[in-house]
C-alpha angles and dihedrals in degrees: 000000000000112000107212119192111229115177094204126118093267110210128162115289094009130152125221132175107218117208126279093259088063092051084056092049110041099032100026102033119025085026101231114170127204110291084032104130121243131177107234111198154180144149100254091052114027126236114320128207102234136177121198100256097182144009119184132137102010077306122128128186135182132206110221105221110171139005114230103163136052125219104248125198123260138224107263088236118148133189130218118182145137124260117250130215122261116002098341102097087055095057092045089052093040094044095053099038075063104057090040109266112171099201136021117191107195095210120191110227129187094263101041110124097204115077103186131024133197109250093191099047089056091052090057093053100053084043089057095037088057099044085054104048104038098255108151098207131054112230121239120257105207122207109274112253147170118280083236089061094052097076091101080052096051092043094065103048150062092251115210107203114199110188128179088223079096087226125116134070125304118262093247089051082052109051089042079067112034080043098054079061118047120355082208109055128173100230125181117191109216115201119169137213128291083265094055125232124300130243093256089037089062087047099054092045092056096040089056106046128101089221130356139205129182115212139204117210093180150277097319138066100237124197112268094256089052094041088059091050097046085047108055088041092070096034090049085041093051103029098040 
């Protein structure tokens, strides 16, 4: 059953107009006709029963019916990284809208080969990554900056800093500490670009943030997608 994000407030025997892509996907395209059943969702009110009460005019609304699923709270885990060339950035957006990142922050460092990103098509992304794999928010896209305009952003957070210099402490020897602390930490993943930081770009990044913590992801230098993957596996694993 197709699962369609709707940021409205969902309530019993309500009526919502989706917007028109949705009219192109589920009447054009996967060919649903009124009294055909839909999920309306969202992270405020859980997932919703619906059936398509009306088309007309490229126009497509659906009818909640039930509530069978409650929102249900998510870990507080960012991701700061910077965008790759070709497919890549897709998959990063896709992959950790999957495992239940909140927020990505797309950062330009010294040594990112992509100047400029589509926001909107990162927002559509995420939008289609959580409709597939039953995630009930969308995560944030935040602006691309500068790695330098993101100090208010590290100050904020327990910044996990992963580095392909294969030095630091290992993910489980982490969250023992950051967890002794606060069952609810702010954490932000930081992944840099396929050239790997600078030297000035690792120091700023430790001067600025509120807490840091170098991390080790292995023996090998891995490519920066897999590197994100590889990542968020062991945070999720040891913070969940």
């Amino acid at each position: 059953m197709k699962r369609i994000y709707c940021s409205a407030i969902l309530q019993e025997g309500s009526t919502y107009q989706l917007e028109e892509k949705y009219y192109i996907h589920l009447i054009r395209v996967i060919r649903l006709k009124a009294g055909d059943q839909i999920i309306l969702y969202n992270e405020t009110n859980g997932e919703w029963l619906s059936n398509i009460s009306n088309i007309n005019h490229k126009r497509v609304e659906a009818t909640t019916i039930k509530q069978f699923k409650l929102p249900n709270p998510e870990l507080h885990i960012d991701l700061l990284f910077s965008p790759i060339k070709n497919q890549n950035s897709e998959s990063i957006i896709r992959q950790a809208t999957e495992m239940g990142v909140r927020k990505l922050f797309p950062t330009l460092f010294t040594r990112t080969v992509v100047k400029k990103v589509n926001k909107e098509k990162f927002e559509a992304y995420a939008i289609g990554a959580s409709q597939q794999c039953g995630r009930l928010s969308i995560p944030h896209i935040g602006n691309f900056q500068k790695i330098s305009d993101q100090k208010s952003l590290l100050s904020e957070k327990i910044v996990l800093f992963f580095d392909e210099n294969l030095t630091g402490k290992t993910t489980h020897e982490v969250a023992k500490e950051v967890l002794s602390k606060s069952d609810k930490p702010d954490l932000l993943v930081v992944i840099g670009p396929e050239g790997g930081f600078t030297d000035d770009e690792r120091q700023l990044i430790k001067q600025n943030s509120k807490s840091f913590f170098d991390i080790q992801l292995g023996p090998r230098i891995l490519k920066a997608d897999t590197a994100v993957v590889a990542a968020l596996s062991l945070v999720f694993s040891f913070f969940s």
